[in-house]
VEXZA-511614 format. One line per 4 residues: number of its first residue (from 1); their letters; for each residue x, y, z of C-alpha. Coordinates in steps of 0.02 Angstrom, whole numbers. Layout:
% VEXZA-511614
NUM) a) X Y Z | ...
//
This chain:
% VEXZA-511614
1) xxxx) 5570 6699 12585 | 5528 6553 12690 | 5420 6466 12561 | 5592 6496 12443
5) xxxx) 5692 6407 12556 | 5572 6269 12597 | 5570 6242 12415 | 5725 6243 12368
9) xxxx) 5781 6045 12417 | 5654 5965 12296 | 5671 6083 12156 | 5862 6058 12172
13) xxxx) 5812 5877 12156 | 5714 5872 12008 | 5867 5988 11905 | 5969 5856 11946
17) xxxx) 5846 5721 11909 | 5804 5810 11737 | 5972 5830 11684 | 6040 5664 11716
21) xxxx) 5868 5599 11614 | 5943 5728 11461 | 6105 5657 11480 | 6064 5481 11477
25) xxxx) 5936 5503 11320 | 6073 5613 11213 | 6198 5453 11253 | 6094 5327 11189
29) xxxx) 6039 5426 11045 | 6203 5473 11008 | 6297 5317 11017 | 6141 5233 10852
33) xxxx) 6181 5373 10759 | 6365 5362 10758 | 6380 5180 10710 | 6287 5219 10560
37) xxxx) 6158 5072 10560 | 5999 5045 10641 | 5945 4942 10781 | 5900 4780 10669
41) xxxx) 6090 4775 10603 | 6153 4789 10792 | 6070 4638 10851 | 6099 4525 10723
45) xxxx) 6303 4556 10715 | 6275 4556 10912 | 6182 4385 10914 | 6291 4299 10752
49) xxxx) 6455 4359 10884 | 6364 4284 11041 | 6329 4122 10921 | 6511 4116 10865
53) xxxx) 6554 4104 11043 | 6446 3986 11120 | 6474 3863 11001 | 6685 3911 11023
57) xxxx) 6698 3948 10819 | 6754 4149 10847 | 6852 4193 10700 | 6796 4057 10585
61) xxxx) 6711 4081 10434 | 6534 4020 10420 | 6580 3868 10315 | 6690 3822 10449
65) xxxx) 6561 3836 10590 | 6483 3667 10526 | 6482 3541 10687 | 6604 3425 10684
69) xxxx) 6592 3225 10714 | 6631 3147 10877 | 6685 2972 10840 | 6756 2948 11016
//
């Protein structure tokens, strides 16, 4: 019974450690599958949006987005 109890403490640990790793794989996993598309689509709607607001053109359509002059 002592070996039990000496054991217990690190085999609590790695439960908790094995079920958080379950957890965190089914929520990434889960979140691809329900928007339908694949990685590839993600980042490129991710990086136009990131685009769009760097250059301060969010909402505007892409024939809009051309630079405009600075005659100052």
């Amino acid at each position: 019974m002592n070996d039990l109890a000496a054991l217990t403490p690190p085999l609590l640990v790695c439960a908790v450690v094995i079920v958080a790793i379950v957890a965190f794989v089914r929520h990434e996993m889960g979140r691809r599958r329900a928007d339908g598309g694949d990685a590839a689509d993600d980042f490129s709607v991710g990086a136009r949006k990131a685009a769009e607001e760097f250059d301060g053109n969010a909402g505007t359509s892409a024939d809009a987005s051309a630079p405009a002059s600075r005659d100052s």
